[in-house]
N, CA, C and O atoms as CSV, one atom per row, in Angstrom:
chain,resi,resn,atom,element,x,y,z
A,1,UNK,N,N,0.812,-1.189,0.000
A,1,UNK,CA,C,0.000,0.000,0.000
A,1,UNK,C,C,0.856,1.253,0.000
A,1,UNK,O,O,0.350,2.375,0.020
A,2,UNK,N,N,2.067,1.053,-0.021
A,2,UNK,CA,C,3.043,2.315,0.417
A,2,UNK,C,C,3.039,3.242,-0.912
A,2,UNK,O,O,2.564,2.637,-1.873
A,3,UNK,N,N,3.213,3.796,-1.030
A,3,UNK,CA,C,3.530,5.056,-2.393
A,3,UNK,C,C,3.974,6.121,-2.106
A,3,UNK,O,O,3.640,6.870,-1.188
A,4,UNK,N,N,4.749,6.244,-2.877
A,4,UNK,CA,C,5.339,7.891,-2.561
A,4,UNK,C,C,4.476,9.041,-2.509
A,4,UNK,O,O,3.332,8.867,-2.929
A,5,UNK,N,N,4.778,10.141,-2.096
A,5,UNK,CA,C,3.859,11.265,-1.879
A,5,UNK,C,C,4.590,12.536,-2.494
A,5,UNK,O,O,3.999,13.325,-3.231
A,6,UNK,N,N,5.514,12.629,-2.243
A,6,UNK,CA,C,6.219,13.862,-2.668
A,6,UNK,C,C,6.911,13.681,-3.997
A,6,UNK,O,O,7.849,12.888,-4.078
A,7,UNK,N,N,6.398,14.542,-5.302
A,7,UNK,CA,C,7.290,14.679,-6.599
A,7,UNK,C,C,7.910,15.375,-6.425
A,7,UNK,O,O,8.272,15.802,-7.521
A,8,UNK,N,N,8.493,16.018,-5.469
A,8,UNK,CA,C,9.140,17.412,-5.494
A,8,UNK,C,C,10.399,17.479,-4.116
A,8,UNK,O,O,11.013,18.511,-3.847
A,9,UNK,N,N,10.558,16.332,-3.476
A,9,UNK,CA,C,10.931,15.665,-2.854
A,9,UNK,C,C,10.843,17.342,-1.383
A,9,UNK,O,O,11.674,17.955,-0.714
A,10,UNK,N,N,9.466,17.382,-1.555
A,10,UNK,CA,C,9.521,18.413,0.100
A,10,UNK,C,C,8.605,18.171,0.908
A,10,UNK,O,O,7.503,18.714,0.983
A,11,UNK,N,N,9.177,17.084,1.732
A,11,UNK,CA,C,8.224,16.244,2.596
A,11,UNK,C,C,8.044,17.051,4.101
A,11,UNK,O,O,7.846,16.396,5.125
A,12,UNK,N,N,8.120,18.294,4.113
A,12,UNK,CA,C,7.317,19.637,5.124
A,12,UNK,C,C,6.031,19.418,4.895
A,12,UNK,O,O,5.090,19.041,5.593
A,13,UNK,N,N,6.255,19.925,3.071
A,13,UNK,CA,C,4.809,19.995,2.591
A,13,UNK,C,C,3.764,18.828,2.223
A,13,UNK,O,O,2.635,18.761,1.736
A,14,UNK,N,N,4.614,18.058,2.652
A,14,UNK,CA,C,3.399,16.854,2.414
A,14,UNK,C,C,3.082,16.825,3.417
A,14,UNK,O,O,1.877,16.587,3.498
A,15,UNK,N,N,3.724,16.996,4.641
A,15,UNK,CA,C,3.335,16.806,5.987
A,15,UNK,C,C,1.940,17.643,5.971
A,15,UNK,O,O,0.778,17.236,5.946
A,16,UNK,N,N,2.320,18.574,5.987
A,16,UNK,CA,C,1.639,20.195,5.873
A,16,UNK,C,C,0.270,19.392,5.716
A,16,UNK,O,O,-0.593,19.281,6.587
A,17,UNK,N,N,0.235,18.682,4.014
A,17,UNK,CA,C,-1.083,18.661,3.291
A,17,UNK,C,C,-1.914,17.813,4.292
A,17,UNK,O,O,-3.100,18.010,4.558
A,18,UNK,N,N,-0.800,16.448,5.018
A,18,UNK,CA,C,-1.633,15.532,5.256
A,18,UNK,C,C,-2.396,15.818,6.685
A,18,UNK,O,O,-3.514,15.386,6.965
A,19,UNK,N,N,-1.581,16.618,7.519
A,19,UNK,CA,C,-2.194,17.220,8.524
A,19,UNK,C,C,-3.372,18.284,8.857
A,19,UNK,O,O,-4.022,18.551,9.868
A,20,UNK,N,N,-3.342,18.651,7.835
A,20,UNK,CA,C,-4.543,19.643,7.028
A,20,UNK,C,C,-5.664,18.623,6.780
A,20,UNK,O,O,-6.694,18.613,7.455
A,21,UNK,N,N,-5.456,17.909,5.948
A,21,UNK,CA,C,-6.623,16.780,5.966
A,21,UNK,C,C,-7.048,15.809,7.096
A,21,UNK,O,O,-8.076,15.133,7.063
A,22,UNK,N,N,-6.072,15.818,8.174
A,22,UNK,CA,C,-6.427,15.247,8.994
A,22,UNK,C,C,-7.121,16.092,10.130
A,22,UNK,O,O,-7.760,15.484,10.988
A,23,UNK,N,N,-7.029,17.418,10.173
A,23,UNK,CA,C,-7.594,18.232,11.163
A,23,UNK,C,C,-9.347,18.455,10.288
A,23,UNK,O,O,-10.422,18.746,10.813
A,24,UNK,N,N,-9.050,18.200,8.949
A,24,UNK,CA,C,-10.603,18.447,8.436
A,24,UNK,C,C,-11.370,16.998,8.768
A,24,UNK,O,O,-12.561,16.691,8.830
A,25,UNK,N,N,-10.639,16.560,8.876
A,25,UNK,CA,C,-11.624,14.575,9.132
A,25,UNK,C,C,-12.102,14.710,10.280
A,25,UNK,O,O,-13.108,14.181,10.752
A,26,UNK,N,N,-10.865,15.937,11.081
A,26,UNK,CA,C,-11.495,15.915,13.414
A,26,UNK,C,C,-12.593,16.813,13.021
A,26,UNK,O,O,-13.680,16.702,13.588
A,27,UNK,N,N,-12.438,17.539,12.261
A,27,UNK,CA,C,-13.675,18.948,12.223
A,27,UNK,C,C,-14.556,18.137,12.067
A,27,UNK,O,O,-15.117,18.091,13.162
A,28,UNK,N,N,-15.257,17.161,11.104
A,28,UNK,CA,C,-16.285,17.329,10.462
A,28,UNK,C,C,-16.167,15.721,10.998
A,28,UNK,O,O,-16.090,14.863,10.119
A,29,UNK,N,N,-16.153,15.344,12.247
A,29,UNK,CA,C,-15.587,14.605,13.449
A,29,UNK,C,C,-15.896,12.977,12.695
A,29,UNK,O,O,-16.744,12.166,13.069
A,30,UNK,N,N,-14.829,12.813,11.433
A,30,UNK,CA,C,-14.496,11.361,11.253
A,30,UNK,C,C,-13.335,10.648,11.730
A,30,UNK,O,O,-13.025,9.506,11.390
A,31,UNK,N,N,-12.517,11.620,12.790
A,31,UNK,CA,C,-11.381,11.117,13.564
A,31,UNK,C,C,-11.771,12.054,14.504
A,31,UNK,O,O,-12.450,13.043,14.231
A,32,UNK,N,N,-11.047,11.551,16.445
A,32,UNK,CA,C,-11.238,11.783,16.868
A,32,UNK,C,C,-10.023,12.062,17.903
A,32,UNK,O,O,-9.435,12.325,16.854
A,33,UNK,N,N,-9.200,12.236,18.788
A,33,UNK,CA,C,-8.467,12.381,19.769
A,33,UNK,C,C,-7.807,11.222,19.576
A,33,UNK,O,O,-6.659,11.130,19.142
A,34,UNK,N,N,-8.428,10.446,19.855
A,34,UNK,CA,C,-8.160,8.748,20.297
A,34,UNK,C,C,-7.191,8.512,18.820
A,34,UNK,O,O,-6.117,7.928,18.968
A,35,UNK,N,N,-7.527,8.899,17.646
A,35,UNK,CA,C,-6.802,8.672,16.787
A,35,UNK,C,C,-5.267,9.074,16.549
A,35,UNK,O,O,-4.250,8.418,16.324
A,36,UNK,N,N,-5.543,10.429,16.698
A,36,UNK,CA,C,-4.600,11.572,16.624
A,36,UNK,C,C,-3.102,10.645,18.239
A,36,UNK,O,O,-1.912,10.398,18.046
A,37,UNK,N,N,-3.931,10.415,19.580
A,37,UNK,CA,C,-2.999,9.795,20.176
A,37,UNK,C,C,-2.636,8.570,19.582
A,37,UNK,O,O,-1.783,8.109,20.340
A,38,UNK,N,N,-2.814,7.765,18.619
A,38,UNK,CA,C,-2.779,6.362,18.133
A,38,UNK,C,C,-1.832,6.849,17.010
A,38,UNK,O,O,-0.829,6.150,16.861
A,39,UNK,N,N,-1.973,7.986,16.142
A,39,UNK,CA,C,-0.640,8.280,15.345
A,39,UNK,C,C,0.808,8.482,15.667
A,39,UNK,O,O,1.897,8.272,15.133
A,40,UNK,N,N,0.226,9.099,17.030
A,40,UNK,CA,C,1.807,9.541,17.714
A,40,UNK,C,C,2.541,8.100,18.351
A,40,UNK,O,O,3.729,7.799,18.229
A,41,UNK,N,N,1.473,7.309,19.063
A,41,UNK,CA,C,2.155,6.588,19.554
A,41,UNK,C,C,2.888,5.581,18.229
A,41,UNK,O,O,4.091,5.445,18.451
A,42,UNK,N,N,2.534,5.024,17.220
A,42,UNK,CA,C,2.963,4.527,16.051
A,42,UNK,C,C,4.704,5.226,15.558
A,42,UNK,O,O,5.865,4.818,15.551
A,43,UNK,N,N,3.807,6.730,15.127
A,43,UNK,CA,C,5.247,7.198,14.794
A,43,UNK,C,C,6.625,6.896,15.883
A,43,UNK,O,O,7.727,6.439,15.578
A,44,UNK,N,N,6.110,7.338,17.259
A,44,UNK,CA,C,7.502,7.186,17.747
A,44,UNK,C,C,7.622,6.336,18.246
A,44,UNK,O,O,8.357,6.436,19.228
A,45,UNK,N,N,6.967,4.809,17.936
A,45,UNK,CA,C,7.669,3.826,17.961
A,45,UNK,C,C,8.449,3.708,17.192
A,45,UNK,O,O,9.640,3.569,17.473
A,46,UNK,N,N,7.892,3.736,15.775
A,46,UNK,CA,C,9.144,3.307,14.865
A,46,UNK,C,C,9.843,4.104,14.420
A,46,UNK,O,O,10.462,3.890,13.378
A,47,UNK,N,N,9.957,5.565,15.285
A,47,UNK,CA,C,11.535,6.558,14.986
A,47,UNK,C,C,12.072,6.722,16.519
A,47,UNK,O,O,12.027,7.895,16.891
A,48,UNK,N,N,12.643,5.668,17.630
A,48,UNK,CA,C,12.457,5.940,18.583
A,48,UNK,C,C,13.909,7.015,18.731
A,48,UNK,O,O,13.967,7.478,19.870
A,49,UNK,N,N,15.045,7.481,17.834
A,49,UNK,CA,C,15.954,7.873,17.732
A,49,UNK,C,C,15.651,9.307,17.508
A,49,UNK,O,O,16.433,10.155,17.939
A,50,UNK,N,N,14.385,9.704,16.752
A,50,UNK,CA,C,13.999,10.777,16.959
A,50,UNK,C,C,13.178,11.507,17.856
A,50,UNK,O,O,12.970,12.720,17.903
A,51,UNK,N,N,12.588,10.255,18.811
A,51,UNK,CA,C,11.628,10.328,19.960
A,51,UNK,C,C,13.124,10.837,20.643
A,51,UNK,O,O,13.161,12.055,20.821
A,52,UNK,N,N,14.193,10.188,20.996
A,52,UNK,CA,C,15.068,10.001,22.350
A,52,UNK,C,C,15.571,11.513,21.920
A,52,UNK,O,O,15.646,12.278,22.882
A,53,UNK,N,N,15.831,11.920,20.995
A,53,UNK,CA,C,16.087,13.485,20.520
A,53,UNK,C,C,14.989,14.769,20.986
A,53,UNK,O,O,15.305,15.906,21.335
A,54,UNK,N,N,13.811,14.269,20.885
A,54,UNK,CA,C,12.746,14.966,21.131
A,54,UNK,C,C,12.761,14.997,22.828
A,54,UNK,O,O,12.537,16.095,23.337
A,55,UNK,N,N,12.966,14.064,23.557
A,55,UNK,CA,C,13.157,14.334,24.925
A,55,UNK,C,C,14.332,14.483,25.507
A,55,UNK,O,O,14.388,14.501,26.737
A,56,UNK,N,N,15.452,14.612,24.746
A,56,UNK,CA,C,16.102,14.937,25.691
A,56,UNK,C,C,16.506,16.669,25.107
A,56,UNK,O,O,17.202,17.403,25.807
A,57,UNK,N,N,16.133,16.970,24.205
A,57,UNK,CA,C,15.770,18.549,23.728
A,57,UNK,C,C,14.351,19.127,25.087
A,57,UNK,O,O,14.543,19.950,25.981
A,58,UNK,N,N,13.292,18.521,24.860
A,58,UNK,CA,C,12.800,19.333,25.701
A,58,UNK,C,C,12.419,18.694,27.119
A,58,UNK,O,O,11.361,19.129,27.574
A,59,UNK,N,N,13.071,17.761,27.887
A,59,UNK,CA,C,12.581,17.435,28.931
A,59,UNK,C,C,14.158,16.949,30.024
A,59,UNK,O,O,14.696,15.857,29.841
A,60,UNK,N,N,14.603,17.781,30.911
A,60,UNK,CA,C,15.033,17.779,31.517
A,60,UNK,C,C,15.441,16.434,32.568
A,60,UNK,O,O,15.773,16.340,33.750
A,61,UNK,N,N,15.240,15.576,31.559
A,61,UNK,CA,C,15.736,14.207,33.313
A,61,UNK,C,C,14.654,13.806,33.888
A,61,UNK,O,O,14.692,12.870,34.686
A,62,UNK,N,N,13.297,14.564,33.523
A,62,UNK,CA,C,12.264,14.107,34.211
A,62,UNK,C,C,11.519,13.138,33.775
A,62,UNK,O,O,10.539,13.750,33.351
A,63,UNK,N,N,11.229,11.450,33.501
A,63,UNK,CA,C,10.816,11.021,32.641
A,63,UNK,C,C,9.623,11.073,33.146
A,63,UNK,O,O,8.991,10.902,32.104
A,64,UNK,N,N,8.565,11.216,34.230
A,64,UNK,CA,C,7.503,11.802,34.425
A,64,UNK,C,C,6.736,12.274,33.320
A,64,UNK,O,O,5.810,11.619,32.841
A,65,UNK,N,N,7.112,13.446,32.880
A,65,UNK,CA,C,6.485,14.623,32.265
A,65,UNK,C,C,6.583,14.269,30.916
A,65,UNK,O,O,6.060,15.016,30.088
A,66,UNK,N,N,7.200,13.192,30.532
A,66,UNK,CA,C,7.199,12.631,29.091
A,66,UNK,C,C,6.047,12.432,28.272
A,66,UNK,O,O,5.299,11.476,28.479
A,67,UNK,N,N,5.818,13.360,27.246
A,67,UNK,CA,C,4.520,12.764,26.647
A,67,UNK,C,C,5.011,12.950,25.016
A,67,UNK,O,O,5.829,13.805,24.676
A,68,UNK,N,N,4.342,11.965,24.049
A,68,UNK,CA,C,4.419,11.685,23.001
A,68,UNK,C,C,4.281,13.417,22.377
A,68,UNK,O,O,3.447,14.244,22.745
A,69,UNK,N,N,5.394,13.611,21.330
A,69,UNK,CA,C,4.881,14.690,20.975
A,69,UNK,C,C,3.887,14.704,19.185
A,69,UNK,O,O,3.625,13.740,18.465
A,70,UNK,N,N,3.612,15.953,19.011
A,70,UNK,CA,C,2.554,15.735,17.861
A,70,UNK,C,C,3.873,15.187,17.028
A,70,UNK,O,O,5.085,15.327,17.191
A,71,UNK,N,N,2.822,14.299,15.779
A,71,UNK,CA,C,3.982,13.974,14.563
A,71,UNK,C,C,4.627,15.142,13.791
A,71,UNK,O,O,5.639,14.978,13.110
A,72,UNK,N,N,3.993,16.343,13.927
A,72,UNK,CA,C,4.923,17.355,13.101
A,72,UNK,C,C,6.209,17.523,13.769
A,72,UNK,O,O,7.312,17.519,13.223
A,73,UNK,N,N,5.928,17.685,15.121
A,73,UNK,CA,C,7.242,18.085,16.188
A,73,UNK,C,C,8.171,16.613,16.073
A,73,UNK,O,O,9.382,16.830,16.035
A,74,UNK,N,N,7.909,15.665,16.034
A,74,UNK,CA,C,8.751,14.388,15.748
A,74,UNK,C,C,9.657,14.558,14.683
A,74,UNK,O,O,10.865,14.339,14.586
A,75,UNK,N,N,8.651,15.078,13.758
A,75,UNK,CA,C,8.943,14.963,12.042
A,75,UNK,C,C,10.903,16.084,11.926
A,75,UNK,O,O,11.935,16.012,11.259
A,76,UNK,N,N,10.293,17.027,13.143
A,76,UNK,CA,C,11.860,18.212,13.288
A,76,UNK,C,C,12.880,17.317,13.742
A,76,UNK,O,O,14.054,17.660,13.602
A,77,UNK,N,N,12.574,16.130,14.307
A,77,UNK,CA,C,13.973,15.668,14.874
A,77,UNK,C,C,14.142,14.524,14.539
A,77,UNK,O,O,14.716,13.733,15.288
A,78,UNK,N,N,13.538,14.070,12.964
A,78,UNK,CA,C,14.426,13.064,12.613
A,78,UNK,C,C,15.149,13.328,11.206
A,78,UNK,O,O,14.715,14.145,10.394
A,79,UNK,N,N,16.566,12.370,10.954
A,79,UNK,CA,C,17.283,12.722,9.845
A,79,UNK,C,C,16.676,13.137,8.759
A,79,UNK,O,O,15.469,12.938,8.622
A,80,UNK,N,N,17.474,13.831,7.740
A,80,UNK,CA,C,17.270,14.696,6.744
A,80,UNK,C,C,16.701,13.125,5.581
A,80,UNK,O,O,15.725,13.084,4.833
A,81,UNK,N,N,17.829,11.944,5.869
A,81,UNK,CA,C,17.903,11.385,4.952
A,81,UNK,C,C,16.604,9.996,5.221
A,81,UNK,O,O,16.524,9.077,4.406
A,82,UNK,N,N,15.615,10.073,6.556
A,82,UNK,CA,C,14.638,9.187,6.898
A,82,UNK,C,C,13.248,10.102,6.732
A,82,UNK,O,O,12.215,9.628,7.204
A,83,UNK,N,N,13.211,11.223,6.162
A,83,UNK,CA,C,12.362,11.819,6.147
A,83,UNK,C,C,11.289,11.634,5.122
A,83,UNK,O,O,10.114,11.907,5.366
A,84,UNK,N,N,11.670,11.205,4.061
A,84,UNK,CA,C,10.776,10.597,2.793
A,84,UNK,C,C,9.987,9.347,4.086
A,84,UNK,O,O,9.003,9.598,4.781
A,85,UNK,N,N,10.752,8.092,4.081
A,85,UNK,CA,C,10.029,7.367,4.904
A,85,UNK,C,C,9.518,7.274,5.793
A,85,UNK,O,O,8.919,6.240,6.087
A,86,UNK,N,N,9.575,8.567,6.732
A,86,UNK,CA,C,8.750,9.107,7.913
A,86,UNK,C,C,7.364,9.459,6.977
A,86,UNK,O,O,6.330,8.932,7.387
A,87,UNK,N,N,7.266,10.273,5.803
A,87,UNK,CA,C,5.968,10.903,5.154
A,87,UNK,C,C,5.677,9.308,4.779
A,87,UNK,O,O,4.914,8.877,5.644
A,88,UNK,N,N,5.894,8.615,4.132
A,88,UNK,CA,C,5.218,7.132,3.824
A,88,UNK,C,C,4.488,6.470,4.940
A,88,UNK,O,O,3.267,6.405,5.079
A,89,UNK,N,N,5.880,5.745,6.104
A,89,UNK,CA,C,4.880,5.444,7.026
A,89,UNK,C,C,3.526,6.013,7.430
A,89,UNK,O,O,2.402,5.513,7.381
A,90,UNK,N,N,4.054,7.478,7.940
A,90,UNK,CA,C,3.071,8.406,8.521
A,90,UNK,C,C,1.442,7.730,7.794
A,90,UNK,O,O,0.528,7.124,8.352
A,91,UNK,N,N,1.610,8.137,6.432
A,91,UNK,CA,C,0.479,7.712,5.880
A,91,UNK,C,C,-0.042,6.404,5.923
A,91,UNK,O,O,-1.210,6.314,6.302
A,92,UNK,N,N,0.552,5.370,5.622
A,92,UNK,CA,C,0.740,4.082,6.335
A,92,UNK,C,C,0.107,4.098,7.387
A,92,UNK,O,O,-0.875,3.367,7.261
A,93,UNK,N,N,0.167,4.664,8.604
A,93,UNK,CA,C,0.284,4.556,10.029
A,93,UNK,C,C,-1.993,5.163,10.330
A,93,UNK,O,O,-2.953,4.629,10.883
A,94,UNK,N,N,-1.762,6.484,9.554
A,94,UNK,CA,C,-3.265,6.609,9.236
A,94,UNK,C,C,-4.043,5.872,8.484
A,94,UNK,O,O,-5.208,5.697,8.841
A,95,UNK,N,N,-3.511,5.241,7.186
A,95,UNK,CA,C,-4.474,3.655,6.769
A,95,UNK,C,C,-5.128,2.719,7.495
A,95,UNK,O,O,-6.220,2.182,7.310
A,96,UNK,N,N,-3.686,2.499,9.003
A,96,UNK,CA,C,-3.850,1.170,9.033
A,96,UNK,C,C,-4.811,1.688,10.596
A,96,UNK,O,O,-5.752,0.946,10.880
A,97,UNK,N,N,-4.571,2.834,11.477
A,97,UNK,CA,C,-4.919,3.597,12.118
A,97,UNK,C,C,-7.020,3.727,12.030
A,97,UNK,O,O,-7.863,3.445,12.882
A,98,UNK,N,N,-7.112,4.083,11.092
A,98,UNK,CA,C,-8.842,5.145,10.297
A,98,UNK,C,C,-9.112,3.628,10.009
A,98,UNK,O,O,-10.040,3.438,10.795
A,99,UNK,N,N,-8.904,2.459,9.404
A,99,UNK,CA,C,-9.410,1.632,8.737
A,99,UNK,C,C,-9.400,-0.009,9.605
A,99,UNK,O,O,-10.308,-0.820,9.425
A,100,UNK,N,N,-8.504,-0.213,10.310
A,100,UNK,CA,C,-8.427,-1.487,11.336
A,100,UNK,C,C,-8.997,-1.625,12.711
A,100,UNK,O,O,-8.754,-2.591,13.436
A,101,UNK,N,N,-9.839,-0.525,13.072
A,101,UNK,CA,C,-10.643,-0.143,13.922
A,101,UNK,C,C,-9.570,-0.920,15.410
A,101,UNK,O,O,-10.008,-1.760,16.195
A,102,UNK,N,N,-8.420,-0.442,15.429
A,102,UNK,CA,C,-7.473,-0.333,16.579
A,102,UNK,C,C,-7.436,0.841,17.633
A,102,UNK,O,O,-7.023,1.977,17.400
A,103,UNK,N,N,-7.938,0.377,18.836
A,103,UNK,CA,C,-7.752,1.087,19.875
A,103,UNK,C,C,-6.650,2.081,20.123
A,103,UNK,O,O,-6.050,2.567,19.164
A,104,UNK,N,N,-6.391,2.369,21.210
A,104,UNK,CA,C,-5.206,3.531,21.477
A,104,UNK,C,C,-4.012,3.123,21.927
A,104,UNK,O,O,-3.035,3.872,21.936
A,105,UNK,N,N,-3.973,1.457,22.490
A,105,UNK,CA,C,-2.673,1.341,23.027
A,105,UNK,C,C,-2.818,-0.366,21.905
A,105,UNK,O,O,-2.428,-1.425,22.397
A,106,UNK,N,N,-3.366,-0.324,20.569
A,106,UNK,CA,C,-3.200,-1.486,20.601
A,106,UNK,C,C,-3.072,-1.577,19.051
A,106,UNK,O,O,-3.967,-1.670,18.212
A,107,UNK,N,N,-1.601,-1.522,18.882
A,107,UNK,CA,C,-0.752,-0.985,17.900
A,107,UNK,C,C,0.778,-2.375,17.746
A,107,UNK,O,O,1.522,-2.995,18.506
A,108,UNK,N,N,0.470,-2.215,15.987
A,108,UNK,CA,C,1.670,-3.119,16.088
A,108,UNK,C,C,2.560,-2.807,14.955
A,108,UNK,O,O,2.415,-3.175,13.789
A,109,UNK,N,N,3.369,-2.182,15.383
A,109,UNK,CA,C,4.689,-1.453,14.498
A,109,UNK,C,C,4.992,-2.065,13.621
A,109,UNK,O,O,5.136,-1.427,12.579
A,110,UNK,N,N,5.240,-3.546,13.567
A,110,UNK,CA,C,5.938,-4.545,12.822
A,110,UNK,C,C,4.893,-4.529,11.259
A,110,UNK,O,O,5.278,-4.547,10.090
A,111,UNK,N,N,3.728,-4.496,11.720
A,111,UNK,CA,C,3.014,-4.467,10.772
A,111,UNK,C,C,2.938,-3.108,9.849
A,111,UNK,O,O,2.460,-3.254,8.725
A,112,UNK,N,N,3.361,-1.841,10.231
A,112,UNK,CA,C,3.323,-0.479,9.402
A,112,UNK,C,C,4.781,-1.106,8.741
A,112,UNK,O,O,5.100,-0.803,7.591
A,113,UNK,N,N,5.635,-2.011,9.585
A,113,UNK,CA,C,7.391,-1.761,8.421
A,113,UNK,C,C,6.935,-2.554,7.620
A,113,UNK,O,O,6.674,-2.017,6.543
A,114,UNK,N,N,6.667,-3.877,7.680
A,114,UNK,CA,C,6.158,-4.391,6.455
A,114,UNK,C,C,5.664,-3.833,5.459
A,114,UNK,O,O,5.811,-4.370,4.361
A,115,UNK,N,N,4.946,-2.604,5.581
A,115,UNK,CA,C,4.023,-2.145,4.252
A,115,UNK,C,C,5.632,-1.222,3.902
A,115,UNK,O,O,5.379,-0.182,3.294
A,116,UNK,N,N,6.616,-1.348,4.074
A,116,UNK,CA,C,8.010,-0.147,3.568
A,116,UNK,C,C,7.894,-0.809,2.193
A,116,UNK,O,O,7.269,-1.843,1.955
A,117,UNK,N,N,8.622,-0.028,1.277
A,117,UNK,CA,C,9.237,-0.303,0.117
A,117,UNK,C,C,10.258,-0.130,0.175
A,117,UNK,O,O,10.696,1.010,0.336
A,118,UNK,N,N,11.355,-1.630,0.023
A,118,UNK,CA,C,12.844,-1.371,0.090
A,118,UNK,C,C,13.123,-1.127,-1.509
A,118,UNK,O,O,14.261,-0.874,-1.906
């Protein structure tokens, strides 16, 4: 199911688009919270190198106060050169997310890498 998204290789702006469409699906309430936490937790499973970047940039030693951040803020702290496949999964991650009627903690990573294109 994977496909590329960006001809123009500026995967900001795909972000941009897909988050835009995803705040119009909460508006016009065909996603809901529960989802939006079910993306994050996905993404930073499978970038946990950009998760461990993301907390130790903004969280002081406290692992308390740790909370998943949105996928755009993820999207800033991972490599230049994993960023195409961050916009794939991502989308990936909302397929399998909107359509497998999966709860909030009941997520299985292994199954978004499979859909990669090596």
């Amino acid at each position: 199911m994977a496909s590329k998204l960006s001809h123009e290789n500026n995967f900001e702006k795909d972000l941009e688009r897909i988050t835009k469409l995803l705040q119009e699906l909460e508006f016009y309430e065909f996603l809901d919270s529960d989802h939006f936490q079910s993306f994050e937790n996905f993404m930073c499973e499978l970038y946990p190198d950009a998760f461990a970047l993301y907390v130790e940039s903004e969280f002081d030693g406290d692992d308390e106060s740790v909370v998943n951040p949105s996928v755009q803020t993820l999207f800033e702290f991972v490599a230049n050169e994993s960023r195409e496949q961050f916009i794939n999964d991502f989308k990936n991650v909302v397929g399998y997310c909107c359509f497998s009627n999966i709860k909030t903690h009941d997520f299985n990573v292994e199954e978004i890498q499979s859909m990669r294109e090596f």
